[in-house]
LOFI-256464 format. One record per atom (N, C-alpha, C): residue in one letter; x negated, y negated, z negated. Coordinates in steps of 0.001 Angstrom, whole numbers, plus 500000, padded with zeros to 6 digits. Atoms other than C-alpha are relative to their C-alpha. Layout:
BEGIN
AXYZ ...
END
This chain:
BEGIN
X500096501040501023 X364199294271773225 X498545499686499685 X501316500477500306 X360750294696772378 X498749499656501312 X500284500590498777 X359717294153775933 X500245498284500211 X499151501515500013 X361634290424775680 X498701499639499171 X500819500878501268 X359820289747772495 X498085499861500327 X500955500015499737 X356416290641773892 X499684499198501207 X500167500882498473 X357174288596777340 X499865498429499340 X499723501032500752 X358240285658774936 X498962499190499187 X501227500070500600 X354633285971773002 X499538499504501283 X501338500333498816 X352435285897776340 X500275498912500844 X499689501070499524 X354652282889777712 X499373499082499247 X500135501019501282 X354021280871774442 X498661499562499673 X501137500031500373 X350428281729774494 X498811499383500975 X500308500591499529 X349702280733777855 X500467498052500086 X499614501499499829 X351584277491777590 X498699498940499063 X500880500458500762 X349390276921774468 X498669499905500406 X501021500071499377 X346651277647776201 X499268498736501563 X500541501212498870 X347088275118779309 X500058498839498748 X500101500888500442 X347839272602776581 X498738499229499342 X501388500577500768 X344488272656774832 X499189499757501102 X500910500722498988 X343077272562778336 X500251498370500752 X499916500651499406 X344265269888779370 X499644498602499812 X501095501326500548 X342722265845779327 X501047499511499047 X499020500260501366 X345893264937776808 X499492500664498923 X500246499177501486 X344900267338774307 X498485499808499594 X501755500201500337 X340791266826774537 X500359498610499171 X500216501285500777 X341342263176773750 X500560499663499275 X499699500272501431 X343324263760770893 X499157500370499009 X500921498716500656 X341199266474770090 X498867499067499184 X501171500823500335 X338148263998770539 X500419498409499216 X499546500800501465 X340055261153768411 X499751500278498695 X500175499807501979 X340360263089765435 X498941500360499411 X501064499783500151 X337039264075765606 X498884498546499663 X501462500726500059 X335086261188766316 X500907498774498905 X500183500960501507 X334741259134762726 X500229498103499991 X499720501444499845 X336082255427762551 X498991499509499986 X500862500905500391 X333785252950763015 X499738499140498664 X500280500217501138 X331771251525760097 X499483498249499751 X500905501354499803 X331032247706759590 X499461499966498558 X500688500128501326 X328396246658757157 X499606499191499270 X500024501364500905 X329076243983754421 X498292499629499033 X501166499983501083 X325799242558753349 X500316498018499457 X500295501050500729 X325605239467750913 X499336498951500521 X502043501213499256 X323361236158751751 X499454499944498561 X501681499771500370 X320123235744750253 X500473499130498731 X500052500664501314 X320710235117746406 X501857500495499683 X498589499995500269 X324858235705746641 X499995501414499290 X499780497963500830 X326211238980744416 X501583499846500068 X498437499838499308 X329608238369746336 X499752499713501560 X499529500538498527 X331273238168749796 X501458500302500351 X498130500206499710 X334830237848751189 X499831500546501404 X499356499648498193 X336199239631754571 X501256500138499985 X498772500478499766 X338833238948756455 X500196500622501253 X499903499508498093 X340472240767759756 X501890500358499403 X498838500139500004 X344004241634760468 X499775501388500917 X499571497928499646 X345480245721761445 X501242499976500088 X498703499985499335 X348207246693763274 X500530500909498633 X499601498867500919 X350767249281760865 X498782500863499837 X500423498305499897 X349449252598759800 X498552499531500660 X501553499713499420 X345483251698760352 X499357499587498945 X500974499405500698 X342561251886759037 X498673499461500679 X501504500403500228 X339088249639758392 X499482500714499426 X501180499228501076 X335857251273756957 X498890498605499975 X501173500762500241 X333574248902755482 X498565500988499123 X501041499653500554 X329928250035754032 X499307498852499418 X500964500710500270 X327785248195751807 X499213500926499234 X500708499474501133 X324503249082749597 X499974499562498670 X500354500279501866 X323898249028745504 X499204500765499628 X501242499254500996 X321744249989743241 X500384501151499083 X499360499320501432 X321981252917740436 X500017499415499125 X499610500533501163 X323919251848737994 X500898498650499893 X499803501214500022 X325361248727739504 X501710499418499635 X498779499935500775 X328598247205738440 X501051499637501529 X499497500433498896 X331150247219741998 X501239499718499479 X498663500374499977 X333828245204742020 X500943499447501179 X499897500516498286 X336129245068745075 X501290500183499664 X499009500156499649 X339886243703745513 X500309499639501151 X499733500419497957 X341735243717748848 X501937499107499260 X498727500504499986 X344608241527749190 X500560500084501500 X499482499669498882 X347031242304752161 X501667499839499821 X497853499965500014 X351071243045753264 X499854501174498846 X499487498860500531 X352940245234751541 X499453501243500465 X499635498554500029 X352117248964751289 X498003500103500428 X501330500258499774 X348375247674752069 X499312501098498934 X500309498531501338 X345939250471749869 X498371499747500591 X501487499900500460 X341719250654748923 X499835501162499319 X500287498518500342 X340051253545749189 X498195499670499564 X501667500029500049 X336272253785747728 X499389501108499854 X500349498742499737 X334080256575748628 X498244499907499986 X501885499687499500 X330253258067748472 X500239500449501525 X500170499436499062 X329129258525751585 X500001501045500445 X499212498696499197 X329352261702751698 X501662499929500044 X498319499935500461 X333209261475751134 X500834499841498665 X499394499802501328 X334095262101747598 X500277498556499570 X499471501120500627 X335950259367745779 X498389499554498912 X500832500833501442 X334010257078743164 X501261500099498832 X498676500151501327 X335469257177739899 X499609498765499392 X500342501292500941 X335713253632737919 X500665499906498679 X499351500556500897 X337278251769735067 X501211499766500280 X498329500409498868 X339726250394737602 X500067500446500967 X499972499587499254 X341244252031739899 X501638499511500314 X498825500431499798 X344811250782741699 X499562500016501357 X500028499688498434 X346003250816745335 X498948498962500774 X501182501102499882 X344043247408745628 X498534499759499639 X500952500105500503 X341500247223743070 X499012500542500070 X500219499008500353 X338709249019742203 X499073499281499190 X501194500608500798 X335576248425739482 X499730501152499033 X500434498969500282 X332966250569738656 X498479500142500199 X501208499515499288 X329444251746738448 X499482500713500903 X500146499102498955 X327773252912741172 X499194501504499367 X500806498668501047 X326326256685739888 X498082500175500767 X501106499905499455 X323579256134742417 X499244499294500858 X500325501432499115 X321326253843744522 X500446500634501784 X499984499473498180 X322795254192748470 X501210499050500506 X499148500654499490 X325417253424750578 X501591500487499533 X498809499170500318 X328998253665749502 X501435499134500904 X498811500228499484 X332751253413751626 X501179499157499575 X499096500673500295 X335357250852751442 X500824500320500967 X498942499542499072 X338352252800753334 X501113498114499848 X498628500670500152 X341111249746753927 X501051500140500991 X499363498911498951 X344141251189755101 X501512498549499932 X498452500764499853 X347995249201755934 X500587501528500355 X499386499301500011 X350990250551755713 X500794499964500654 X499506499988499255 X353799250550757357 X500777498293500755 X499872500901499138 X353727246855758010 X498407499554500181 X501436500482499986 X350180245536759559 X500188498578499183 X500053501875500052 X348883241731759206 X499345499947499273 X501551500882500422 X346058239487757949 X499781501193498468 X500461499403501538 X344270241143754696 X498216498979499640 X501488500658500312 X340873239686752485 X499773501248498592 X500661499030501057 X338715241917750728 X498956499286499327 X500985500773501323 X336737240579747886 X499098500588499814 X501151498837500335 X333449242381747255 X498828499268499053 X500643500815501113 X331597241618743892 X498473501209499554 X501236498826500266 X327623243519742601 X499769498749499489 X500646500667500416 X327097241261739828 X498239500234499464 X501145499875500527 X323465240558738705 X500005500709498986 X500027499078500844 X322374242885736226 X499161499080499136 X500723500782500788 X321266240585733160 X499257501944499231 X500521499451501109 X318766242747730727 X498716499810499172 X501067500418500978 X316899241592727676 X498533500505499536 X501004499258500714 X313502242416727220 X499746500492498824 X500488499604501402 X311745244361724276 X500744499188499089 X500051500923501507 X312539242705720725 X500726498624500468 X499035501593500156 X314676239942722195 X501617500475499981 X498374500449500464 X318107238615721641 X500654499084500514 X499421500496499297 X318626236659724298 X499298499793501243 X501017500304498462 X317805235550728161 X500425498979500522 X499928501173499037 X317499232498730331 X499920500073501090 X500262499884498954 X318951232692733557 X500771498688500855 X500231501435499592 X318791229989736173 X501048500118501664 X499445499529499019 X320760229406739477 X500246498600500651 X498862501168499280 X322658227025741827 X500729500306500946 X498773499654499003 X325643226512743988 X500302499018500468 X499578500757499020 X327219224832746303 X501540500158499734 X498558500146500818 X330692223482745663 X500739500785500638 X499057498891500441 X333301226141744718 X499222501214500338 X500657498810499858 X330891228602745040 X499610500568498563 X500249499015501030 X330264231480742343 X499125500790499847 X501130499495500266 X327525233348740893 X500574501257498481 X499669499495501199 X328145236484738809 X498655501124499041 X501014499354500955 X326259238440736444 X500929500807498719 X499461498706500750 X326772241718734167 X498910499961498680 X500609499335501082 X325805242706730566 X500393500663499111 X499265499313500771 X326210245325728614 X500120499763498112 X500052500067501507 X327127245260724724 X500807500417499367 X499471499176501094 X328702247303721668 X500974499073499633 X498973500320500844 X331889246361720169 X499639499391498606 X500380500873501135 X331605244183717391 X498990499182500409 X500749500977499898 X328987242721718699 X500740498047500345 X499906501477499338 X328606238526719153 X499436499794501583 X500764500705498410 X328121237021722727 X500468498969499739 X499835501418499784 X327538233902722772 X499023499225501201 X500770500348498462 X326775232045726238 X500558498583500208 X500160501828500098 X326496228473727128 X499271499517501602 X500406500184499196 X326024227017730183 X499840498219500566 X500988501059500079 X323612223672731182 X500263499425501334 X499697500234498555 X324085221987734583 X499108498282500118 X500431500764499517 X322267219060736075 X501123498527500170 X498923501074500174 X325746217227735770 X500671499520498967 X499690500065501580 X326052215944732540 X500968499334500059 X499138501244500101 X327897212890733277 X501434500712500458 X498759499199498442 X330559215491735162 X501322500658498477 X499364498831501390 X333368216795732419 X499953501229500171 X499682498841499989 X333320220102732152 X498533500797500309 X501475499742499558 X329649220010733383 X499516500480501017 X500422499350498548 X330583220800736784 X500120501388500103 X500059498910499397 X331002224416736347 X501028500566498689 X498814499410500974 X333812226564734602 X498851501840499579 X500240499047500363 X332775229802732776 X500905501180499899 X499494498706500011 X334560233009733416 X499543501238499092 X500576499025500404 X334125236143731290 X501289501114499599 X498923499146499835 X336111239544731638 X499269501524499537 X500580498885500119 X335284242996730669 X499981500827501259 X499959499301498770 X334518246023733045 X501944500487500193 X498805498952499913 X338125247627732125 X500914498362500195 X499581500654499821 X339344244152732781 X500974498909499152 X499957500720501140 X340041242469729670 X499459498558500115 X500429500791499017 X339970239030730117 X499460498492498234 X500525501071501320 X337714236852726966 X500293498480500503 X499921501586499307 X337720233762729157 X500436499647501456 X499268499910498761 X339743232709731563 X498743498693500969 X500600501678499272 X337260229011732671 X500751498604499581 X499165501458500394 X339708226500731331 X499476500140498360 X499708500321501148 X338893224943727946 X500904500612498766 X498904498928500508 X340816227403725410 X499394500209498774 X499931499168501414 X341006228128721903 X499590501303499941 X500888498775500157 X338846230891720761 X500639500792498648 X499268499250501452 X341145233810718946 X498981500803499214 X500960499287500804 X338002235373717812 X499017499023498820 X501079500638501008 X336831232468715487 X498824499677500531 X501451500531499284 X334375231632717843 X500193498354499987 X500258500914499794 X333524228293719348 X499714499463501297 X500376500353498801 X334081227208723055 X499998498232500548 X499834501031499046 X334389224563725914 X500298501332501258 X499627499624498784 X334944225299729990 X498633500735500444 X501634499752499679 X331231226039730033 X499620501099498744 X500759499425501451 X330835227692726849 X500706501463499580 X499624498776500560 X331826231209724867 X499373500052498594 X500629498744500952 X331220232695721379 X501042501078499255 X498992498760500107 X333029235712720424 X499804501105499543 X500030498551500305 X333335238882718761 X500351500925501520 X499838498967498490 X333095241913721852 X501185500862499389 X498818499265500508 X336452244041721625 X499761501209500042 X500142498718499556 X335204246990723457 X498522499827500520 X501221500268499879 X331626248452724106 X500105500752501737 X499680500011498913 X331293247956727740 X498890499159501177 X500294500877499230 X329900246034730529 X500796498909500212 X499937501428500169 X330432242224730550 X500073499313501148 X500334500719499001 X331192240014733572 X500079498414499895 X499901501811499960 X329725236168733601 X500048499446500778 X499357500462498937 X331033234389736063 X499838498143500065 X500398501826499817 X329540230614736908 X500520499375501005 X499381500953498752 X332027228435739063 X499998499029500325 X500627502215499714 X330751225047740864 X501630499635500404 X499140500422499678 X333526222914741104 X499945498923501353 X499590500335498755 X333893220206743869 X498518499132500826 X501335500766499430 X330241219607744320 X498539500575499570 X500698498534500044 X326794221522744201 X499468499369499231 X500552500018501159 X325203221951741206 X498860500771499400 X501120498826500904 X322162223667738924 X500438500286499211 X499857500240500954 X322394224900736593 X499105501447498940 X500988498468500784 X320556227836733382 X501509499957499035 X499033499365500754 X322841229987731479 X499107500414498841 X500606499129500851 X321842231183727708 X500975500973499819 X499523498978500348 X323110234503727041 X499214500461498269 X500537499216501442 X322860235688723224 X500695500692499516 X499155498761500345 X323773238988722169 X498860500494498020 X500277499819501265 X322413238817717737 X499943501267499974 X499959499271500914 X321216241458716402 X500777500106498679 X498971500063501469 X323812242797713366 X498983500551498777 X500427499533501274 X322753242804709881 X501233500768499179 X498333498788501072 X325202246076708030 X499086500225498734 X500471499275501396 X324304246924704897 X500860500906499701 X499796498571500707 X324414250160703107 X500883500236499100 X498547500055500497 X327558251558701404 X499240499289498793 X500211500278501673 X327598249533697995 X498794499199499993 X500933500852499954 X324678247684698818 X500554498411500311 X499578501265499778 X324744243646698957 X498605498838500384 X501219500751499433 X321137242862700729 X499275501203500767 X500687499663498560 X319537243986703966 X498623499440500293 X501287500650499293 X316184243292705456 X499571500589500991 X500388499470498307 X314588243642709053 X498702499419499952 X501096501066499616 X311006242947710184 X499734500356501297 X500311500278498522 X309974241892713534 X498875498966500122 X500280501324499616 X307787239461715256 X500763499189501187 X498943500976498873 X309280236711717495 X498511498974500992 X500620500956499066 X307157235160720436 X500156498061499343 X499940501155499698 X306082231538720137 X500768498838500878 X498785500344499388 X308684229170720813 X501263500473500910 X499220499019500218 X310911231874720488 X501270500181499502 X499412499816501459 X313844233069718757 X500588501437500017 X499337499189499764 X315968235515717595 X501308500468499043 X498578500195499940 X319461236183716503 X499871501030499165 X499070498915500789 X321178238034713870 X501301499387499692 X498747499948500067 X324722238209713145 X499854500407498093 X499982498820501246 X325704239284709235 X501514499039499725 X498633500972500315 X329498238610708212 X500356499655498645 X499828500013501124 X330599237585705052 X501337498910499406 X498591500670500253 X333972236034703152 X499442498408499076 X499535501669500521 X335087232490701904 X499199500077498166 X500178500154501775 X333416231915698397 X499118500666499615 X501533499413500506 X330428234244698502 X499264499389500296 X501060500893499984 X327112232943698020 X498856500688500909 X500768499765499163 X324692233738700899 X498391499755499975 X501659500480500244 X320644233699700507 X499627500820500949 X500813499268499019 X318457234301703160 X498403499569500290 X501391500329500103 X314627234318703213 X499355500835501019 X500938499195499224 X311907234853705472 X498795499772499914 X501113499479500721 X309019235882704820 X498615499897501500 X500814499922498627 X306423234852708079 X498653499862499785 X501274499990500125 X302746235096708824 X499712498845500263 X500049501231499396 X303246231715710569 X501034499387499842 X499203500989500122 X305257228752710708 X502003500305500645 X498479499507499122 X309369229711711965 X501328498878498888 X498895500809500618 X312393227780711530 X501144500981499537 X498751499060500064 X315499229246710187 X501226499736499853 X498605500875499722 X319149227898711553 X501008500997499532 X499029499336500161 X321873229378710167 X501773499022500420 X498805500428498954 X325645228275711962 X501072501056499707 X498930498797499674 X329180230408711839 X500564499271501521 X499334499627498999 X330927231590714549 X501002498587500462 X498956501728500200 X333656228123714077 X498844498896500663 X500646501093499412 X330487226204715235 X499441499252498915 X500211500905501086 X330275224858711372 X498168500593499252 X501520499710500600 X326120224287710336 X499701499772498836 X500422499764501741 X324554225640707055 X498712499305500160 X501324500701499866 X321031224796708176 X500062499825501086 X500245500266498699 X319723223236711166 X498671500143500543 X501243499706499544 X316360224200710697 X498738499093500355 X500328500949500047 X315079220820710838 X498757499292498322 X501138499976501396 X311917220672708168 X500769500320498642 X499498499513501444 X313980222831705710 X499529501164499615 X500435498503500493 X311913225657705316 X500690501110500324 X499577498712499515 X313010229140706249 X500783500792498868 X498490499199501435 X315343229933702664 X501008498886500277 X498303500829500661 X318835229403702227 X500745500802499226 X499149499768501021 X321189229775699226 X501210499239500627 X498752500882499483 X324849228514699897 X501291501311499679 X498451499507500107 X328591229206699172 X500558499889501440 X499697499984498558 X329927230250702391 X501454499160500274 X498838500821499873 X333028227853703660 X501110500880500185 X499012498945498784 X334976230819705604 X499320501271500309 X500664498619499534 X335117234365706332 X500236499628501566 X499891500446498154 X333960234733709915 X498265500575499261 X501590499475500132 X330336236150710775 X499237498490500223 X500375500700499907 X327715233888710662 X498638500283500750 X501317500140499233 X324251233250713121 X498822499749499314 X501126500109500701 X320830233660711666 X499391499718501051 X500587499998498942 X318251232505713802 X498766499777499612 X501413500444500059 X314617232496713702 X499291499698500854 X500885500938499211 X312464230122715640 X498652500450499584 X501371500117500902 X308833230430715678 X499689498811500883 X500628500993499278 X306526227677716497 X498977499807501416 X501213499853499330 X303439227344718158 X498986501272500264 X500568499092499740 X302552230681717921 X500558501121499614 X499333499017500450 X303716234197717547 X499978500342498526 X500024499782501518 X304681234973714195 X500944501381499681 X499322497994500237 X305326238718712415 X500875499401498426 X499339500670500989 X308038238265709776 X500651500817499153 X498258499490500556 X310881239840707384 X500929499096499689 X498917500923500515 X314002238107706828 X500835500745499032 X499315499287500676 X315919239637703983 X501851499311499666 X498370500797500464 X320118238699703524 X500775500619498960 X498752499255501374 X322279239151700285 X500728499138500434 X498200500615500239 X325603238277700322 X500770500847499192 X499250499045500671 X327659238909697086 X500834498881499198 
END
């Protein structure tokens, strides 16, 4: 018996043994070894998107590579058949972790500047697929400001995106300018979505549930969540310029039980800069500033409705507020830099 069982071993071991020798088994061997090929998605000159497109039998498997920066914001959807799946990886291997993550989706900062993996895999039916691949611009405000001017163009139905970050509660308010005035809509729709995919503006003309004040081009809004921001500029059926303002106010809070605040700053020459302070229907609002030099001072709510316009009225205002809703302080300077305080009661 134990003669059998030991003849039964040394059969089993040579069989195993011609099998690994043999050219069937190397070139599986050397399959699973040697690493899928890698293609490498790069952008054109000014784009912070690109689209690919190919088609996979069942059960296979694309690797795309592109580069980013630390810190950058990736956003990449694959659309495909059924059972289709997106894998995103550091180069060495390890997954990325994001905001979004789904068999399709993904969106997320990169943790580091290099190259990182776009596995796209089918499932058990192949056929056509498009992968979307987004690294919006990274807007960020210099020193002591409160807003930025950025500039661009496109070519019709083409898109341009851009990222910014900002705190909950905060205002964004963004506005966008185009070379096509005569055009409705101004030639370009405005998109805006959070990182976790929250969606403030869809691009169509829309009622603003935050008491803001839009158009197809336009935004102002209370932020829901503190996050990264995606602005999204879409040419419609013909190429266009166009400058975006981005304004993210400074908030005026006051102190428990308190009912007046003050800030000092200076503001660059033909300048400005933004505060936010909220306040209800029927209180009386005064706001003064106090400058070394000449500055205007516009005050506006969120609804779009103007208290001052800043228009040779001096830099105080007194007033019964119309509506609760936050309202926009803004200080202009003129011709030259000016150092200031602005002080706000509301009671």
């Amino acid at each position: 018996m134990i003669k059998h069982a030991w003849k039964l071993i040394l059969i089993s071991a040579i069989a195993i043994s011609l099998m690994i020798g043999s050219p069937a088994a190397a070139t599986m061997a050397g399959a699973a070894e040697k690493p899928a090929p890698l293609t490498r998605i790069n952008f054109a000159s000014g784009a912070t998107s690109a689209t690919v497109t190919g088609r996979m039998d069942a059960n296979g498997r694309t690797r795309y590579v592109l580069r980013a920066g630390v810190r950058q914001l990736l956003d990449v959807t694959l659309t495909g058949p059924d059972g289709a799946s997106l894998v995103v990886r550091r180069r060495n291997g390890t997954l990325l972790s994001g905001y979004i993550k789904t068999s399709t989706t993904f969106r997320g900062h990169t943790p580091n500047a290099g190259d990182f993996i776009l596995d796209v895999y089918t499932g058990a039916r192949g056929g056509a697929y498009t992968l979307f691949v987004s690294i919006p611009e990274k807007v960020a405000f210099q020193p002591n400001t409160t807003s930025d001017l950025v500039e661009g163009e496109l070519a019709a139905y083409e898109s341009h995106e851009y990222s910014v970050r900002a705190a909950a509660g905060q205002v964004l308010d963004v506005s966008v300018e185009t070379d096509l005035a005569d055009t409705e809509g101004s030639g370009v729709q405005l998109i805006i979505f959070g990182s976790d995919g929250s969606v403030l503006k869809s691009g169509m003309s829309e009622a603003d549930t935050d008491g803001g004040s839009e158009s197809s081009s336009s935004f102002r809004g209370v932020l829901p969540l503190s996050q990264s921001y995606i602005l999204r500029v879409q040419a419609g059926d013909e190429p266009v310029e166009y400058s975006m303002n981005i304004v993210i106010p400074r908030c005026i809070s006051f102190a428990s039980g308190a009912y007046s605040a003050s800030d000092k700053r200076h503001v660059m020459a033909h300048s400005s800069l933004h505060y936010t302070a909220w306040g209800r229907a029927g209180q009386t609002m005064t706001v003064e500033v106090d400058a070394n030099k000449p500055v205007q001072l516009i005050i506006y709510g969120m609804d779009g409705d103007v208290l001052m316009s800043g228009m040779g009225e001096g830099a105080t205002f007194k007033g019964e507020l119309p509506s609760s809703q936050d309202y926009l302080l803004v200080v202009r300077a003129a011709d030259a830099t000016a150092s200031y305080k602005i002080t706000v009661t509301i009671k």
